[in-house]
MDTraj code that builds the backbone (N, CA, C; nanometers):
import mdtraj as md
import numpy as np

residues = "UNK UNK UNK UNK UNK UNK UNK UNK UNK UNK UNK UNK UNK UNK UNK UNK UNK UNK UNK UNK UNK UNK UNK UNK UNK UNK UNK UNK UNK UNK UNK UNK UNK UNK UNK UNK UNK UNK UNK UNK UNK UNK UNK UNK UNK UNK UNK UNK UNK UNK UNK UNK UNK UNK UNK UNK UNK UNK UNK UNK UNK UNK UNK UNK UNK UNK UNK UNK UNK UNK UNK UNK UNK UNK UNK UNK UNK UNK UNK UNK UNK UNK UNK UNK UNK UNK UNK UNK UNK UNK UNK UNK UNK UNK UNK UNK UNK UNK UNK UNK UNK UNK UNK UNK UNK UNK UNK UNK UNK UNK UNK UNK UNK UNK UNK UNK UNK UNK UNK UNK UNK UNK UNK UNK UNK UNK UNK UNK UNK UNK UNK UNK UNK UNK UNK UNK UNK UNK UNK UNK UNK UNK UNK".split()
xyz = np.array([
    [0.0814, -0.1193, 0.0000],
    [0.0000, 0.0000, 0.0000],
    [0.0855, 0.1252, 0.0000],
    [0.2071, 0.1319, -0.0108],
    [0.3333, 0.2220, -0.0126],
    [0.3280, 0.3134, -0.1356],
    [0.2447, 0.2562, -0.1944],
    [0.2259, 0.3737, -0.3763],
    [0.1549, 0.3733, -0.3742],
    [0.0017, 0.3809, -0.3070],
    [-0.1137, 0.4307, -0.3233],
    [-0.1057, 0.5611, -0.2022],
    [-0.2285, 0.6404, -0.2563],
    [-0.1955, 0.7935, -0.2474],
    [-0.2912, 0.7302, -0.0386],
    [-0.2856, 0.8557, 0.0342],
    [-0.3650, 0.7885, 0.2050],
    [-0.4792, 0.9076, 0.1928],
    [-0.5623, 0.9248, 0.0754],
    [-0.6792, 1.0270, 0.0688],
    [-0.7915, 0.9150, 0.1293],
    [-0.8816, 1.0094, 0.2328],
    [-1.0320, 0.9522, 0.2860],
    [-1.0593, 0.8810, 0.1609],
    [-1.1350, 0.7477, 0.1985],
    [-1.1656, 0.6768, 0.0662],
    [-1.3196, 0.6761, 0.0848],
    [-1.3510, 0.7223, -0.0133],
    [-1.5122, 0.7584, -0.0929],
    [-1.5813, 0.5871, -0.0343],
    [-1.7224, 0.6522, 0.0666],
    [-1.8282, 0.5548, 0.1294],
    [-1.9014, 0.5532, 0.0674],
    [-1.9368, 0.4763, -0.0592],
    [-2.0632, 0.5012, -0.1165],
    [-2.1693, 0.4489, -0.0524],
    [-2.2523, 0.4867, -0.1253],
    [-2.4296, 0.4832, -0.0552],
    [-2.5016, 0.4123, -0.1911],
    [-2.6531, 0.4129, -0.1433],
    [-2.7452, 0.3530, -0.2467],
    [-2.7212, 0.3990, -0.3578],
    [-2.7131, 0.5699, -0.4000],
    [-2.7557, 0.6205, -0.5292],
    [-2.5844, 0.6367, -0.5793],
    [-2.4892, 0.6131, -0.5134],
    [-2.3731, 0.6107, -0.5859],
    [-2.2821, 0.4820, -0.5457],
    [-2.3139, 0.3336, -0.5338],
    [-2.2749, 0.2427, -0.5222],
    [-2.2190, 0.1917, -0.7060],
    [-2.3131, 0.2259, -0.7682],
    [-2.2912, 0.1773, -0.9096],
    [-2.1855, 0.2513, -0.9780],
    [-2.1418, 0.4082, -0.9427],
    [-2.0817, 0.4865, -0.9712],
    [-1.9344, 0.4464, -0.9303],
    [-1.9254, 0.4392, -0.7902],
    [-1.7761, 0.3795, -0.7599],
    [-1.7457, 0.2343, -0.7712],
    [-1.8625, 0.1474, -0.8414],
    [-1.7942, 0.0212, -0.9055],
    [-1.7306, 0.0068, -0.9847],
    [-1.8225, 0.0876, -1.0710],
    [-1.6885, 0.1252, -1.2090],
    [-1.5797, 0.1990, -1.2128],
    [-1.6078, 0.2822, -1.1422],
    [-1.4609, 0.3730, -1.1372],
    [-1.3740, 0.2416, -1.0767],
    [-1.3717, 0.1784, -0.9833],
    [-1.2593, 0.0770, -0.9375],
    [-1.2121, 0.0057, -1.0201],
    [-1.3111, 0.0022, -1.1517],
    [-1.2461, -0.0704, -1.3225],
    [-1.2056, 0.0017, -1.4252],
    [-1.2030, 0.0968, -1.3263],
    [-1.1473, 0.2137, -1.4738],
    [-1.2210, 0.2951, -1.4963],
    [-1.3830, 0.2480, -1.5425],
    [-1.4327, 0.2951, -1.6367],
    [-1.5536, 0.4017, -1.5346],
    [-1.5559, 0.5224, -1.5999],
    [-1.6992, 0.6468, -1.5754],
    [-1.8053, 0.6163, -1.5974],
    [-1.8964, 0.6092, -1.5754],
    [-2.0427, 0.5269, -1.5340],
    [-2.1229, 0.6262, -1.4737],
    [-2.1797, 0.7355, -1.5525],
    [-2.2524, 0.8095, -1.4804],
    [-2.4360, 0.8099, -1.4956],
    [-2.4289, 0.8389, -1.4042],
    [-2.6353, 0.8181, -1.3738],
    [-2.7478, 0.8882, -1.5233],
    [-2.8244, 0.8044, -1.5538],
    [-2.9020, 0.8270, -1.6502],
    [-3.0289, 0.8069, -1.6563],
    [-3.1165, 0.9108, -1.6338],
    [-3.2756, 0.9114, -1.5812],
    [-3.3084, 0.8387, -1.6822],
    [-3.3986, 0.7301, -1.6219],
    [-3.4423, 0.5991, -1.7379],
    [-3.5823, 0.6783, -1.7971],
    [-3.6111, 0.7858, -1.7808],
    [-3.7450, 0.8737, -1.8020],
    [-3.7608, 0.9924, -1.9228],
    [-3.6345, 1.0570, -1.8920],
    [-3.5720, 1.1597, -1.9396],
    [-3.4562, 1.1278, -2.0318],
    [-3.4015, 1.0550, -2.0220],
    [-3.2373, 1.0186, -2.0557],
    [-3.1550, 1.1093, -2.0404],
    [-3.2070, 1.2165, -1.9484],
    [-3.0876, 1.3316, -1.9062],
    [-2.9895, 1.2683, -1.8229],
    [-2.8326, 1.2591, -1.8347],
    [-2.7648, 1.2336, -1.7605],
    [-2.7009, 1.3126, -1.6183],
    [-2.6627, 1.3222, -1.4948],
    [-2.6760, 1.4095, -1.3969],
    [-2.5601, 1.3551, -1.3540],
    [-2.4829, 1.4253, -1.2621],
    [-2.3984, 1.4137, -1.1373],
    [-2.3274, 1.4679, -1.0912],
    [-2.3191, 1.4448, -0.9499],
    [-2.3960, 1.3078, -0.8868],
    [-2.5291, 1.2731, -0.9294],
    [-2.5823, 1.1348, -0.9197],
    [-2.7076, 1.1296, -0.9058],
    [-2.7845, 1.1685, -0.7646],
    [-2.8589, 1.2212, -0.8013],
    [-2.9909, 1.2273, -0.6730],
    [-3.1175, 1.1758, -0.6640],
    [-3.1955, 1.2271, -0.5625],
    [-3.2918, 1.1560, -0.5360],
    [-3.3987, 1.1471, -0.6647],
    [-3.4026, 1.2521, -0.7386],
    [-3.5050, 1.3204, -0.8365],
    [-3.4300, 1.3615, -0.9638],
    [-3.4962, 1.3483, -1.0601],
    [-3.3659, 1.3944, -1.2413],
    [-3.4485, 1.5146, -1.2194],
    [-3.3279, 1.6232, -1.1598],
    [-3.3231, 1.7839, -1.1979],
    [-3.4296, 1.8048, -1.3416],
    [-3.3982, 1.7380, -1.4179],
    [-3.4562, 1.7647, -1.5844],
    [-3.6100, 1.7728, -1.5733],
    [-3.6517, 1.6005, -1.5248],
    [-3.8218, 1.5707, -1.5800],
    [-3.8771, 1.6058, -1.4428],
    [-3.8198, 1.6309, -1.3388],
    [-3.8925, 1.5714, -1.2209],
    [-3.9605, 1.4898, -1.2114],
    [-3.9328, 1.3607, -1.2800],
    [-4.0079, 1.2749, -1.2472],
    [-4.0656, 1.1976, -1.1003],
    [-4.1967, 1.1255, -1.0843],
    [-4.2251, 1.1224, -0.9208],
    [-4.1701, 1.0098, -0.9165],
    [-4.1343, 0.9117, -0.9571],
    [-4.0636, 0.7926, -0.9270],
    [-3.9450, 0.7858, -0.9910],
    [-3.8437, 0.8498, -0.9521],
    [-3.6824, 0.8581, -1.0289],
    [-3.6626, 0.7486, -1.0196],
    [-3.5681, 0.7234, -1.1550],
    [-3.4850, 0.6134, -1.1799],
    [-3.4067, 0.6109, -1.2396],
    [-3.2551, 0.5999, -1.2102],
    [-3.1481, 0.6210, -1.2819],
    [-3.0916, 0.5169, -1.3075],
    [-2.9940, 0.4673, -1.4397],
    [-2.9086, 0.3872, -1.4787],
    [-2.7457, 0.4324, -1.4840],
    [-2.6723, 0.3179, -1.4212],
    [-2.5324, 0.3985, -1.4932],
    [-2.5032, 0.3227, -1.5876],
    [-2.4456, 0.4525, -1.6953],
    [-2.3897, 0.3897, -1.8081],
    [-2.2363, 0.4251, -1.8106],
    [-2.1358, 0.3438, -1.9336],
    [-2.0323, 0.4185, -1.9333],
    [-2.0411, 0.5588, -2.0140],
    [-1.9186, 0.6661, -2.0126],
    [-1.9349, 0.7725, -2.1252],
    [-1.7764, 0.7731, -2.0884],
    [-1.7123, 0.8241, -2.2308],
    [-1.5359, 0.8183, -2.2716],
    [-1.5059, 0.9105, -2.1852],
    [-1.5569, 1.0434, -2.0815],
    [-1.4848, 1.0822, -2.0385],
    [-1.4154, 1.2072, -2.0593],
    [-1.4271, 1.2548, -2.1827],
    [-1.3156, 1.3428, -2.2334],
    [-1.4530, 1.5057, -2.2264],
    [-1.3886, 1.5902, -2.2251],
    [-1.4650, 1.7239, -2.1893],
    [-1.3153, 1.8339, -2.2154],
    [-1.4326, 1.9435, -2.1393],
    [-1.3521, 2.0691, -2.1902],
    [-1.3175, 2.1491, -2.0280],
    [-1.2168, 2.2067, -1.9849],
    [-1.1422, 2.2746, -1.8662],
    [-1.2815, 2.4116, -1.8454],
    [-1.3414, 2.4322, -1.7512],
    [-1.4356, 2.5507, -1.7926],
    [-1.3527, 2.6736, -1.6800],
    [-1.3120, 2.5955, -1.5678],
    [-1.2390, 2.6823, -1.4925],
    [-1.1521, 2.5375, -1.3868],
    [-1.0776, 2.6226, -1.3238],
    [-0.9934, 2.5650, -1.2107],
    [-0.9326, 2.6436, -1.0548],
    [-0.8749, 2.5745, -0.9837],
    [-0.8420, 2.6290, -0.8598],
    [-0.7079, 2.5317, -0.7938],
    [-0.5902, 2.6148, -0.7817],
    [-0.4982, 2.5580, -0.6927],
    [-0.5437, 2.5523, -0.5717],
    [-0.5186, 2.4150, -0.5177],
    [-0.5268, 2.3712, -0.3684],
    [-0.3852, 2.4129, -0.3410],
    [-0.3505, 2.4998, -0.2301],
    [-0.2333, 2.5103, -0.1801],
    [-0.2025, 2.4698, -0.0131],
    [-0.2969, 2.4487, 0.0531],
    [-0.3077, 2.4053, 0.1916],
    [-0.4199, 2.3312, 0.2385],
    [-0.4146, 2.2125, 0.2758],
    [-0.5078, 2.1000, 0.3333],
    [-0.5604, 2.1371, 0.4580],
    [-0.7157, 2.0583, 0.4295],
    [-0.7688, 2.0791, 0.5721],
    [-0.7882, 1.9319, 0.6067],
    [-0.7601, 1.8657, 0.5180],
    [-0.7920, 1.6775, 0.5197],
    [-0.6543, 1.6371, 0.5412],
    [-0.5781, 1.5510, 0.6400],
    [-0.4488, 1.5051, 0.6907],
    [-0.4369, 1.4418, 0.5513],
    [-0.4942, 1.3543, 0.5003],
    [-0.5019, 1.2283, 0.4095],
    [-0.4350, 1.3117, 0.2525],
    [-0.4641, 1.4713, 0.2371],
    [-0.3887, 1.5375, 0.0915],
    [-0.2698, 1.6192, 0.1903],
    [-0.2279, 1.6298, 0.2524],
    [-0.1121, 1.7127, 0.2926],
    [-0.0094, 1.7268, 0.2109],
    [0.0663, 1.6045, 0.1960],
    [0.1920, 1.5495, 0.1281],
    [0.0880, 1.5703, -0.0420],
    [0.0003, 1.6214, -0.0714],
    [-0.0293, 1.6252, -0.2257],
    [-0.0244, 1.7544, -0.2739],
    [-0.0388, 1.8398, -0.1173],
    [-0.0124, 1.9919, -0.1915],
    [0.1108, 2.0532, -0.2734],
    [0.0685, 2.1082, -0.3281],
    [-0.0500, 2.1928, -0.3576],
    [-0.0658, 2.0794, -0.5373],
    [-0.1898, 2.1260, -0.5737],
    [-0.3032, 2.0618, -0.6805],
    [-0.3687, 2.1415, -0.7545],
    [-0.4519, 2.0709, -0.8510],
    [-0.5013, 2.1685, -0.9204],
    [-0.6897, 2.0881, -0.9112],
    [-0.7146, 2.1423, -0.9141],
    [-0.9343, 2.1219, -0.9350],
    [-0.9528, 2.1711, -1.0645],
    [-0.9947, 2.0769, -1.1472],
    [-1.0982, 2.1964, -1.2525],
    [-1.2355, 2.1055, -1.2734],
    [-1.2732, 2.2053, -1.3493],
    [-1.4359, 2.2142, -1.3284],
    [-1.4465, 2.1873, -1.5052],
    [-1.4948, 2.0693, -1.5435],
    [-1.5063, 2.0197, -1.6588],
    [-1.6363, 2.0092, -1.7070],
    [-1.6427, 1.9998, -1.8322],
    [-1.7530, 2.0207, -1.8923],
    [-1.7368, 1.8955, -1.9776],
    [-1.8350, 1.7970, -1.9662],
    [-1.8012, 1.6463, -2.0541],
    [-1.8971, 1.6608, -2.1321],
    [-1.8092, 1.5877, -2.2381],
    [-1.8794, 1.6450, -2.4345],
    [-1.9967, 1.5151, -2.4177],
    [-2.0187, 1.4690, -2.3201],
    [-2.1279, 1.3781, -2.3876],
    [-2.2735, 1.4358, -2.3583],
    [-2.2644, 1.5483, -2.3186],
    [-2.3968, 1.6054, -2.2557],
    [-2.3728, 1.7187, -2.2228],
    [-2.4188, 1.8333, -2.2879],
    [-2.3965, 1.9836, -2.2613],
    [-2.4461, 2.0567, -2.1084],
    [-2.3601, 2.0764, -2.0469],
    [-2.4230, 2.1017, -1.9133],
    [-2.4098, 2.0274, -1.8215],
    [-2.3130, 1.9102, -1.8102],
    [-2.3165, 1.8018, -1.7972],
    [-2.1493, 1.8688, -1.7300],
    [-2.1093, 1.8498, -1.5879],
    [-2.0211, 1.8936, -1.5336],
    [-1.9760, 1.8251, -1.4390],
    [-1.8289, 1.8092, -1.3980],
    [-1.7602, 1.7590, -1.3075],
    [-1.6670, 1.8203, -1.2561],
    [-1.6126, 1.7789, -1.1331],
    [-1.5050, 1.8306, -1.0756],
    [-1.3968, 1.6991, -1.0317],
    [-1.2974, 1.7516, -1.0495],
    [-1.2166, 1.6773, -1.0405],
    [-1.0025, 1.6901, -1.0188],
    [-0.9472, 1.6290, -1.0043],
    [-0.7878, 1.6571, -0.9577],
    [-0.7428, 1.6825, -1.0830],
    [-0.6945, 1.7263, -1.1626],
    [-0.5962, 1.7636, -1.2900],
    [-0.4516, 1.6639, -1.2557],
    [-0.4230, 1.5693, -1.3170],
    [-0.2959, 1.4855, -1.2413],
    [-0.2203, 1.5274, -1.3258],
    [-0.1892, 1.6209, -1.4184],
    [-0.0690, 1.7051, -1.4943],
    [0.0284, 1.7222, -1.3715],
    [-0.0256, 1.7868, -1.2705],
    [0.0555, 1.8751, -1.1850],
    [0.0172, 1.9900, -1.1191],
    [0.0708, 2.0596, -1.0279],
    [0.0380, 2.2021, -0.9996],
    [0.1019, 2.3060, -1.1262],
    [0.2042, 2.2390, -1.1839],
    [0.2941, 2.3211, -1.2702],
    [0.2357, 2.3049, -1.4002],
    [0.1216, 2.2637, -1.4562],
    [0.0603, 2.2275, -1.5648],
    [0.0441, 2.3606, -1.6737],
    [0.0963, 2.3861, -1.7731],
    [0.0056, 2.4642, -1.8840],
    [-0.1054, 2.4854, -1.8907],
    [-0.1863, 2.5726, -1.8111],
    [-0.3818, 2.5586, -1.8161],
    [-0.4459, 2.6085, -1.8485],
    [-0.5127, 2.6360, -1.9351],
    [-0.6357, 2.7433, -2.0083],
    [-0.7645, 2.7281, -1.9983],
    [-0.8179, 2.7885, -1.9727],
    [-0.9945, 2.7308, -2.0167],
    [-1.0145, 2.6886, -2.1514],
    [-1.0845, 2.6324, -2.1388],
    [-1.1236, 2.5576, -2.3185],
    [-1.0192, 2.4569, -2.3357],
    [-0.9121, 2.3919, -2.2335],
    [-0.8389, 2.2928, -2.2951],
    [-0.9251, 2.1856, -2.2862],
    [-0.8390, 2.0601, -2.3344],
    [-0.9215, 1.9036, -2.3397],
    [-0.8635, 1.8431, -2.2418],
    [-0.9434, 1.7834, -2.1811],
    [-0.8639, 1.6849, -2.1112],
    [-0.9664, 1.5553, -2.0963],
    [-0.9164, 1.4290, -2.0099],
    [-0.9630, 1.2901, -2.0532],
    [-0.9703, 1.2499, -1.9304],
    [-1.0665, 1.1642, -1.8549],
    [-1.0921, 1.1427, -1.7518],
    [-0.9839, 1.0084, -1.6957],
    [-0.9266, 1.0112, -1.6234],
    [-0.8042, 0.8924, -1.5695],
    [-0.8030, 0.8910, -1.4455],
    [-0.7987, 0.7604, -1.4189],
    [-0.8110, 0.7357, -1.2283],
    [-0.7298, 0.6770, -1.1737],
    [-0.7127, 0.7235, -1.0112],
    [-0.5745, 0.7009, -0.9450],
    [-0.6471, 0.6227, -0.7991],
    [-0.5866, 0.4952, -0.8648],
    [-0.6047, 0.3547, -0.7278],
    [-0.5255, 0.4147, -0.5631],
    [-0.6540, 0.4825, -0.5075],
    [-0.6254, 0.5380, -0.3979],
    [-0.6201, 0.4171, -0.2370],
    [-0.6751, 0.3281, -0.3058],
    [-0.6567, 0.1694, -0.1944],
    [-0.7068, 0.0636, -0.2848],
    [-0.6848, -0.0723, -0.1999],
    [-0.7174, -0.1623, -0.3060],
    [-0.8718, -0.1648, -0.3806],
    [-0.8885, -0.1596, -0.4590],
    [-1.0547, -0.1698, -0.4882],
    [-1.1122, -0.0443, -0.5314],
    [-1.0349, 0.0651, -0.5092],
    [-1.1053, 0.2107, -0.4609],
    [-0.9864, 0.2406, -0.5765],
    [-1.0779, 0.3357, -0.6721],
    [-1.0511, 0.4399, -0.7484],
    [-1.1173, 0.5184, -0.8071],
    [-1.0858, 0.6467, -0.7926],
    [-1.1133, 0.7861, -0.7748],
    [-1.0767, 0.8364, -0.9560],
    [-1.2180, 0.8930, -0.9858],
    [-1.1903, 0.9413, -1.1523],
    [-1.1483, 1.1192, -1.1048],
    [-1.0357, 1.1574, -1.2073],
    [-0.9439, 1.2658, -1.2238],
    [-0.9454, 1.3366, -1.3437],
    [-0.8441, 1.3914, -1.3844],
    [-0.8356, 1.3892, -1.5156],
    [-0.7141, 1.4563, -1.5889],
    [-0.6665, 1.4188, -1.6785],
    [-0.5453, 1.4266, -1.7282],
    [-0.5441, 1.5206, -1.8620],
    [-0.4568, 1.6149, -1.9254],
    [-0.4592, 1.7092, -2.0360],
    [-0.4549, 1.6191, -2.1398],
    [-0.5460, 1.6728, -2.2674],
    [-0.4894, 1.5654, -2.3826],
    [-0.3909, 1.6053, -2.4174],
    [-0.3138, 1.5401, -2.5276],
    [-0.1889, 1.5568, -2.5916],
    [-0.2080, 1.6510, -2.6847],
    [-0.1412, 1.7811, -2.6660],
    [-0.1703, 1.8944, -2.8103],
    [-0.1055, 1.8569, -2.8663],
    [-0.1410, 1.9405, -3.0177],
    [-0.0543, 1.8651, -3.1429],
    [0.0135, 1.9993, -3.2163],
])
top = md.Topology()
chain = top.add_chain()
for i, resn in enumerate(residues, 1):
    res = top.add_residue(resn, chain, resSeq=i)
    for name in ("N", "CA", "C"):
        top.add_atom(name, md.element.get_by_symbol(name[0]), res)
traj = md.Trajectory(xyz[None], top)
């Protein structure tokens, strides 16, 4: 356990049990109102979209890849478990499979990363304990 990162490891619950299964395989799996087919997340109790009275969501996979809309250096921890990770970067992504359709997440470039709004980047996850992995996301390759 000497190369895995010591971040609080994500307790899932009912409406995001399906969400951190897949992430532990790699793969993004996000919630999809079986009503609406609006995709959301997190999922919640109700799809923001239809309000439907009996929600029901599916996870599916989606590739992941989106656009930088903004970001924020972490430079000082309030969680023991990121200390040794400061300082970081957060950005706030916008995934092309659904307009409006937003995440947050670690930038694993670096703190020292090249960053713009409007870059690309690709969703990639870092095995934070055995079983447990946490989706991130990494810059694409410019050309």
């Amino acid at each position: 356990m000497s190369d895995l990162v010591r971040q609080p490891i994500p307790v899932p619950d009912e409406q995001s049990a399906a969400f951190w299964s897949a992430a532990a395989d790699h793969v993004l799996a996000l919630a999809r109102c079986t009503h609406c087919g609006t995709r959301v997340h997190p999922a919640g109790v109700v799809c923001a979209q239809c309000l439907h009275p009996e929600p029901s969501f599916e996870f599916t996979p989606v590739d992941g890849r989106g656009t930088v809309r903004s970001w924020v250096v972490i430079r000082d921890s309030f969680l023991p478990g990121f200390r040794d990770e400061v300082p970081f970067v957060l950005v706030d992504v916008e995934l092309d499979v659904q307009s409006d359709l937003r995440m947050i997440g670690r930038l694993l470039d670096g703190p020292d990363a090249a960053l713009s709004q409007g870059d690309r980047v690709v969703t990639v996850f870092e095995d934070i304990a055995p079983g447990v992995a946490v989706p991130g996301f990494a810059l694409e390759a410019r050309t």
